[in-house]
VEXLUMDREN-871911 format. One record per residue (C-alpha): residue number from 1; x, y, z. Coordinates in pm, whole numbers, plus 50000, padded with zeros to 5 digits. Example, Ala and Ser with C-alpha at 12.3 -4.5 7.8 and 13.67 -1.06 7.14 Angstrom:
i	x	y	z
1	51230	49550	50780
2	51367	49894	50714
This chain:
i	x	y	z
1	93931	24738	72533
2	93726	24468	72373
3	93371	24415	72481
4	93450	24037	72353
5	93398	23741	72649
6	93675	23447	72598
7	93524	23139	72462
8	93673	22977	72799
9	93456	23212	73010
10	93145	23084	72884
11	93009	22801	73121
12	92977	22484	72984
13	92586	22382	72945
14	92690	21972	72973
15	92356	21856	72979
16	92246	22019	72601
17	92581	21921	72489
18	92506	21579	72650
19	92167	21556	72493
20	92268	21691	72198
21	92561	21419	72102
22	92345	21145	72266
23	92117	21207	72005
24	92356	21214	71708
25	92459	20869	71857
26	92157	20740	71854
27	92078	20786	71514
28	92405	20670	71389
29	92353	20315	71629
30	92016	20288	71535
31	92039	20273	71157
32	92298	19987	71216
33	92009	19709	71279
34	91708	19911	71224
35	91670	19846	70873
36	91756	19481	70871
37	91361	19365	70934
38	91249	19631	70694
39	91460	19435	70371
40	91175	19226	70244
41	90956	19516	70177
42	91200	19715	70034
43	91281	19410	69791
44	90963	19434	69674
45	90903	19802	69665
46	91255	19861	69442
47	91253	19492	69231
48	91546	19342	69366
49	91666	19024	69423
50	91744	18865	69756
51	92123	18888	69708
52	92092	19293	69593
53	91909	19388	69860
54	92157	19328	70081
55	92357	19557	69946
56	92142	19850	70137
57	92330	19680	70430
58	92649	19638	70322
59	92723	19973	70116
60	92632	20158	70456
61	92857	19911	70675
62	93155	19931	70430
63	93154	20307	70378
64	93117	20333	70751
65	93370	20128	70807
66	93650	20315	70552
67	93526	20660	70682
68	93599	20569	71049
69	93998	20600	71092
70	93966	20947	70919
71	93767	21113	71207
72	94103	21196	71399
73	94269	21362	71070
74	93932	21578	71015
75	93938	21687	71358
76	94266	21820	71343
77	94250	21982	70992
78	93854	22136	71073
79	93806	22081	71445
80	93615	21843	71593
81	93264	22142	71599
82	93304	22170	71257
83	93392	21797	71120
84	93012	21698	71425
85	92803	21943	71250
86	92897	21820	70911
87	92882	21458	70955
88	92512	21521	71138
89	92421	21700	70860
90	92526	21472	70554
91	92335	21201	70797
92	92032	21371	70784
93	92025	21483	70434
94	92147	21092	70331
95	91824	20924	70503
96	91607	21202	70317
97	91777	21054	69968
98	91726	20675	70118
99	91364	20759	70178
100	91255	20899	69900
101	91505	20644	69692
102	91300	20496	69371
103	91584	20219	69257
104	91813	19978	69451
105	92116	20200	69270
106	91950	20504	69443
107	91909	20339	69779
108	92260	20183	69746
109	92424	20545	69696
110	92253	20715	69934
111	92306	20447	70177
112	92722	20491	70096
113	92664	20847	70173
114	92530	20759	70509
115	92765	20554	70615
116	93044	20786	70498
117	92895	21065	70686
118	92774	20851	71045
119	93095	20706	71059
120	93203	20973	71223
121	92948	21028	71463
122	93039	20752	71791
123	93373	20808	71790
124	93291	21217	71819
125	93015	21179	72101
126	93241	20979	72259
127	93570	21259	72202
128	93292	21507	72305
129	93161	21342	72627
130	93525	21258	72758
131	93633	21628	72731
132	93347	21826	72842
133	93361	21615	73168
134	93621	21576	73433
135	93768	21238	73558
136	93532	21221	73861
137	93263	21203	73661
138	93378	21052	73316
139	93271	20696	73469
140	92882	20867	73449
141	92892	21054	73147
142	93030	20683	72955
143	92719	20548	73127
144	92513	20787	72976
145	92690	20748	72661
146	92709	20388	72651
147	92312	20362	72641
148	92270	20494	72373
149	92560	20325	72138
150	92392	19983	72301
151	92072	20048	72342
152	92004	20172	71942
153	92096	19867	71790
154	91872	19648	72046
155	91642	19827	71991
156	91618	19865	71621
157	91475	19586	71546
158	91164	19679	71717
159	91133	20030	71618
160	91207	19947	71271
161	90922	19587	71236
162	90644	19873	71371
163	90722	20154	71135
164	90725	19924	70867
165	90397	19736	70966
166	90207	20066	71030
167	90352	20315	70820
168	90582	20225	70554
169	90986	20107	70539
170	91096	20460	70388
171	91001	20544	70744
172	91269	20375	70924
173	91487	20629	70734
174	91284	20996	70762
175	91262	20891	71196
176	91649	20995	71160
177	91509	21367	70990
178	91390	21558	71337
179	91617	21366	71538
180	91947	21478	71375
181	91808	21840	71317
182	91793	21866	71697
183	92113	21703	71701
184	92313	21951	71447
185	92104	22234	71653
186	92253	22128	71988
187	92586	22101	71861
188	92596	22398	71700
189	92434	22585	71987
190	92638	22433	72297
191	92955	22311	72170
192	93264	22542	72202
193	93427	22625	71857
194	93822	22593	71881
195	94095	22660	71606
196	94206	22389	71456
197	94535	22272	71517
198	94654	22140	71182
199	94985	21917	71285
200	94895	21623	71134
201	94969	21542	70757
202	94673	21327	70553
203	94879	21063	70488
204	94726	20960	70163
205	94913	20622	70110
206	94839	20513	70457
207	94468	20625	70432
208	94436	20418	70080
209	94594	20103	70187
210	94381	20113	70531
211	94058	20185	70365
212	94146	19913	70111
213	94232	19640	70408
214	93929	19744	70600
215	93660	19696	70227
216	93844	19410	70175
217	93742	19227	70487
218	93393	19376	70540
219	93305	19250	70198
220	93491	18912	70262
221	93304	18860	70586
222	92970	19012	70430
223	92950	18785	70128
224	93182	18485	70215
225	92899	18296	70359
226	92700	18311	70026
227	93008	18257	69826
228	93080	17984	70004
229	93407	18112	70185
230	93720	17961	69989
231	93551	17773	69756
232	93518	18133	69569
233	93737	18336	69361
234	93545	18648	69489
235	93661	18546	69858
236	94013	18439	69743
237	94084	18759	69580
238	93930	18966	69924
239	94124	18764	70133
240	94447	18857	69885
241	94364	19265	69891
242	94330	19242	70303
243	94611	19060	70322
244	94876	19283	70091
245	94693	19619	70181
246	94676	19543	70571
247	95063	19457	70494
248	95180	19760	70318
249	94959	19966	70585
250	95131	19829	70900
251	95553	19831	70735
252	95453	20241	70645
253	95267	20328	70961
254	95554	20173	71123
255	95864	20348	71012
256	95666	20706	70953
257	95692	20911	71232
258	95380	21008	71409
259	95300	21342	71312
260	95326	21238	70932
261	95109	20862	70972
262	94751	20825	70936
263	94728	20602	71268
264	94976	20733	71527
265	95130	20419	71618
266	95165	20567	72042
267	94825	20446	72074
268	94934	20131	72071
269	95211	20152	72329
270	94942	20241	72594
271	94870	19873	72783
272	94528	20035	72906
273	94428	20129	72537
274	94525	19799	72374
275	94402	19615	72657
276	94078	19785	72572
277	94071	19729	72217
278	94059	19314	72274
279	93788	19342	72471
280	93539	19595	72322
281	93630	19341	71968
282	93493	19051	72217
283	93222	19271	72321
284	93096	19377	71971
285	93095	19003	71849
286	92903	18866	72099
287	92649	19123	72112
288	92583	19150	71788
289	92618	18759	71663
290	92362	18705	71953
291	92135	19012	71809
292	92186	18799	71455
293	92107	18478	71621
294	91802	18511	71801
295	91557	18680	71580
296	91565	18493	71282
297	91538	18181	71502
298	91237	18275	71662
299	91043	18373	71324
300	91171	18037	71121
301	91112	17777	71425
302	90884	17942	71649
303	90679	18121	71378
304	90715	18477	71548
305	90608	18749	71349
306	90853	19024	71284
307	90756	19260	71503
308	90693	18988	71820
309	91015	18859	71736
310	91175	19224	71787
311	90990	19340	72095
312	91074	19029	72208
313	91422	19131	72223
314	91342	19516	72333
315	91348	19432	72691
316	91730	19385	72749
317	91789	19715	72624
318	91625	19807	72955
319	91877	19565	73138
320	92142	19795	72962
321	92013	20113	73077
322	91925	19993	73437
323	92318	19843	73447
324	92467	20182	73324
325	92265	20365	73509
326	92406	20144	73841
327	92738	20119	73702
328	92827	20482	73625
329	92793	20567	74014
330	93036	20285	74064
331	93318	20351	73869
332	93584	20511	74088
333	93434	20389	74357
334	93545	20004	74259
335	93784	19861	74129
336	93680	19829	73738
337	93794	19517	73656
338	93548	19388	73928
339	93272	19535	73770
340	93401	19421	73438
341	93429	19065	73581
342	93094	19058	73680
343	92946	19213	73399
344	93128	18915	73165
345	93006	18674	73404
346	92626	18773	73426
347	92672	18768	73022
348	92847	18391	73038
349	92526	18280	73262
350	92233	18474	73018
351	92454	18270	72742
352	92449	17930	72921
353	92101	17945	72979
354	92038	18058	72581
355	92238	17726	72555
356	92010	17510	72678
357	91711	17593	72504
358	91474	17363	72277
359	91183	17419	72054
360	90913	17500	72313
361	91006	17844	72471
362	90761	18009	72618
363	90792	18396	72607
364	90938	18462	72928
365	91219	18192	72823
366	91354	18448	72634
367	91317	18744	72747
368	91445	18651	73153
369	91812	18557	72956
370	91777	18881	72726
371	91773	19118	72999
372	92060	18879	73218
373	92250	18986	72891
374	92183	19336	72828
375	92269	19396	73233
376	92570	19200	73189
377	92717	19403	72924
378	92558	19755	73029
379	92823	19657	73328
380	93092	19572	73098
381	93069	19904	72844
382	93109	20187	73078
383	93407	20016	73313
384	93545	19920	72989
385	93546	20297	72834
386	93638	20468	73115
387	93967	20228	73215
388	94073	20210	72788
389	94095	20585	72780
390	94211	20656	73155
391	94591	20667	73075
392	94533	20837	72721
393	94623	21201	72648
394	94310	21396	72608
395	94473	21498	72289
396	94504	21145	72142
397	94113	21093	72250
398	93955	21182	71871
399	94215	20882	71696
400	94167	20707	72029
401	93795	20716	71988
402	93792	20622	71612
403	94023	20320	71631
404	93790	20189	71961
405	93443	20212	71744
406	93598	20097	71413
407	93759	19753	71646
408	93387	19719	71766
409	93261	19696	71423
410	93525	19488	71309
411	93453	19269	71555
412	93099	19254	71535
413	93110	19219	71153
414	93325	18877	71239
415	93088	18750	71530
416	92840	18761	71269
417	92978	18623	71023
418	93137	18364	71204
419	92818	18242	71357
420	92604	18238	71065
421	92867	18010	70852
422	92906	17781	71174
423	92508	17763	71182
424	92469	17666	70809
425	92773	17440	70861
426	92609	17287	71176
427	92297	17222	71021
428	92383	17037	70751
429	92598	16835	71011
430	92300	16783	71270
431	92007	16689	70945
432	92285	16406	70857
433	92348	16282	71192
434	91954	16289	71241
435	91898	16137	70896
436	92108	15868	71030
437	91858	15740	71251
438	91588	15740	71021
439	91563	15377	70871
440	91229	15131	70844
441	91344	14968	71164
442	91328	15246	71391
443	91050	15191	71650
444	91038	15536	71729
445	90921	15580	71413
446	90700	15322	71281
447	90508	15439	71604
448	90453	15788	71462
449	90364	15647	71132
450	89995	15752	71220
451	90105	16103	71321
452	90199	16221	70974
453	90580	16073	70963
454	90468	15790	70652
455	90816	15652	70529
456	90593	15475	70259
457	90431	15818	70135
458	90567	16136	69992
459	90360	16374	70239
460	90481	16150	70525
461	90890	16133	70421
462	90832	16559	70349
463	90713	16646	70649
464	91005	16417	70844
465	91233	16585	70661
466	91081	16885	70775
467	91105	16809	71135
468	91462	16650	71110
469	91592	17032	70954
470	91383	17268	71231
471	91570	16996	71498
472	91918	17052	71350
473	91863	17406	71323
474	91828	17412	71683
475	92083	17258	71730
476	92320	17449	71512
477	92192	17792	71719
478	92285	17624	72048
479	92609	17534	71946
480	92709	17908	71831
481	92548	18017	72167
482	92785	17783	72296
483	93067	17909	72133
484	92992	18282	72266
485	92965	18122	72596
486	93298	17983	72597
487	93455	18318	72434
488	93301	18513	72719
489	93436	18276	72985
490	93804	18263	72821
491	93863	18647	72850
492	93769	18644	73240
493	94106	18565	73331
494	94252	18872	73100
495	94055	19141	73245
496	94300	19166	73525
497	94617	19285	73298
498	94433	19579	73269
499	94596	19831	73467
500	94368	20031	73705
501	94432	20422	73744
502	94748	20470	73933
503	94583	20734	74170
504	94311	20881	74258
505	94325	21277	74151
506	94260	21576	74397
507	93960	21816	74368
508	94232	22069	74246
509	94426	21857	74004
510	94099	21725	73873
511	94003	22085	73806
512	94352	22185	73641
513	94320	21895	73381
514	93990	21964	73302
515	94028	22341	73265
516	94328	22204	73021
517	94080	22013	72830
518	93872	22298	72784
């Protein structure tokens, strides 16, 4: 008789396991924002321009982005263990090579290797922390979850202005070493290895024309703005690739049956699951085109420094944790698209007041709407997870899971770039409108004449000019906070075709399905 004890007799340790993905999330969230204040130095350090340095950003969101929809395939050619261990790893070793980079083409490749290898990593702590936990208690474990996919971008900001002040910026890549070697530990430690299952097919024309849509419009949305959107070739010929590629993606995915397609196409005839997918899109483009927004206008018009500017905006994070933390004993108990209704609405109200701001804030003018926010949608994520993938099969959960974060970045990619173009747009719009008014007959002005606003002197018509482009910068951020405000409002009325669960499970069908999943 064998001495051997059945993987399935082995108790679950869901707290390492928890711990252990949580961190691997972290990492992966965190490097999304956390190198974004650290850019000038590296400019400097590597002698690159303004426009190439940007590529450090874009290589690792574009690779990321491509590398997403494959998680599901990996997972069923490798197992998931196997595919979490890997993509931790190449992380790790990838922000070694980005901190000890010497050239922007060394940086640049390493930083493709990163994203190639984190894009992974969301959609598998997700997979992970639906299946290790039953129903009763998936609403918690999404909480738990949910921090730290939301709280690592707020927070990198911070974390990433004081490693570069007091260290140096290759630190804001070697922070990810001894976090994701206790992260590839845990997994490898506390995760249950399976066989893998090997039914689905790598659909190689699928996974071409789908990687090729998805560059397409991540380098459209990335560079449009400095290209000047359709007034570019570069932009027209992007806009052409997404267009043909995204095409010949959708007619083949289509008509191939599911076991054979890249995307299996059942996903989308779950209500629950699509449902899901508008909203986390809404939810990624206003949280990050507000995380875009506000620091850069409180360093060019307020004259924060970096780092004040990002600790500035640390604070909502801990809205987002106390809101999760609230929210995850909720859900089952509520109905979630109450909780989703008020977490929208609490966002709507932190946006209205961001709305009606001017150029004397004091300090706790933005941080009281910051954490409004970061409650609002730590009470949207979790609701939002747990009633998308309630009426999935736990065996669609690892494409399920992909397709949800790669929507997320999609549509945080287009809040940003949507609200940067409208605020260069705006500006130009507002300085005219404002330049309007200044003639030699204005009262208002020959009254200021003696406070530095000569028309008949150089100095004096400079520093008007000055004044007239902070005011219409202003003005162009509080009409894209306006815009998020009214996108927020206008899906309130759609949260209710979500369907809720159609029943609440017994203890003893609870514990057959999860004994299934395991």
């Amino acid at each position: 008789m064998s001495a051997e004890i059945p993987v399935q007799a082995v108790p679950l340790n869901r707290r390492m396991i928890t711990l252990s993905v949580m961190l691997a999330t972290i990492i992966q969230t965190l490097d999304s924002t956390i190198a974004n204040v650290a850019l000038p130095h590296m400019q400097g350090s590597l002698s690159a321009s303004a426009d190439q340095i940007t590529w450090v950003l874009t290589s690792y969101i574009v690779a990321a982005a491509i590398a997403t929809p494959l998680t599901g395939w990996l997972c069923d050619r490798f197992t998931q263990k196997r595919v979490f261990l890997a993509a931790v790893a190449g992380f790790t070793f990838a922000s070694l090579l980005c901190g000890v980079s010497m050239s922007l083409t060394e940086i640049v490749v390493a930083r493709l290797l990163q994203g190639l290898c984190g894009a992974a990593l969301v959609p598998l702590s997700q997979a992970v922390m639906l299946e290790i936990n039953p129903p009763a208690t998936r609403g918690s474990a999404m909480a738990m979850w949910g921090m730290g996919v939301m709280v690592g971008p707020i927070l990198g900001p911070s974390l990433g202005g004081w490693l570069t002040d007091s260290y140096d910026w290759r630190w804001v890549f070697f922070i990810n070493l001894p976090i994701g070697a206790l992260a590839f530990w845990g997994i490898w430690r506390y995760i249950r290895p399976t066989t893998a299952a090997r039914l689905m097919r790598f659909d190689v024309f699928g996974f071409a024309t789908l990687s090729l849509a998805i560059g397409a419009l991540q380098m459209l949305l990335d560079r449009g703005q400095d290209n000047d959107w359709l007034n570019s070739t570069e932009t027209w010929v992007e806009l052409l690739l997404f267009l043909v590629a995204a095409g010949y993606f959708i007619v083949h995915t289509w008509f191939t049956p599911p076991q054979l397609a890249f995307v299996d196409f059942r996903l989308l005839r779950n209500g629950n699951f699509v449902s899901g997918l508008l909203f986390i899109f809404i939810v990624g483009a206003v949280l990050y085109a507000v995380r875009a927004l506000t620091p850069p206008m409180l360093q060019t018009l307020m004259n924060y420094p970096v780092m004040s500017a990002g600790l500035l905006m640390a604070p909502s994070g801990a809205g987002t944790m106390v809101a999760m933390l609230l929210v995850g004993r909720l859900v089952g108990k509520v109905d979630s698209r109450l909780l989703l209704t008020a977490g929208f609405s609490i966002t709507a109200v932190s946006l209205w007041i961001m709305s009606g701001y001017t150029l004397v804030l004091s300090q706790s003018d933005i941080l009281v709407p910051g954490v409004i926010q970061g409650f609002g949608l730590g009470l949207v994520f979790v609701p939002l997870s747990t009633l998308t993938f309630s009426t999935l099969e736990p065996a669609m959960f690892a494409q399920g899971t992909a397709l949800y974060s790669l929507v997320r970045n999609i549509g945080s990619s287009i809040g940003i770039s949507l609200v940067q173009t409208l605020w260069v747009r705006n500006t130009q719009v507002a300085h005219a409108s404002l330049a309007e008014a200044v003639t030699a007959t204005n009262r208002a002005l020959q009254a200021q004449s003696t406070g530095g606003y000569d028309l008949s002197s150089t100095p004096g018509l400079l520093a008007l000019n000055g004044e007239l482009t902070r005011q219409a910068a202003m003005i162009a951020y509080l009409d894209d906070f306006k815009l998020m405000l009214a996108l927020t409002v206008l899906v309130l009325p759609l949260l209710w075709l979500i369907k809720p669960s159609r029943k609440k499970l017994s203890a003893q069908e609870e514990e057959a399905l999860h004994a299934a999943m395991e």
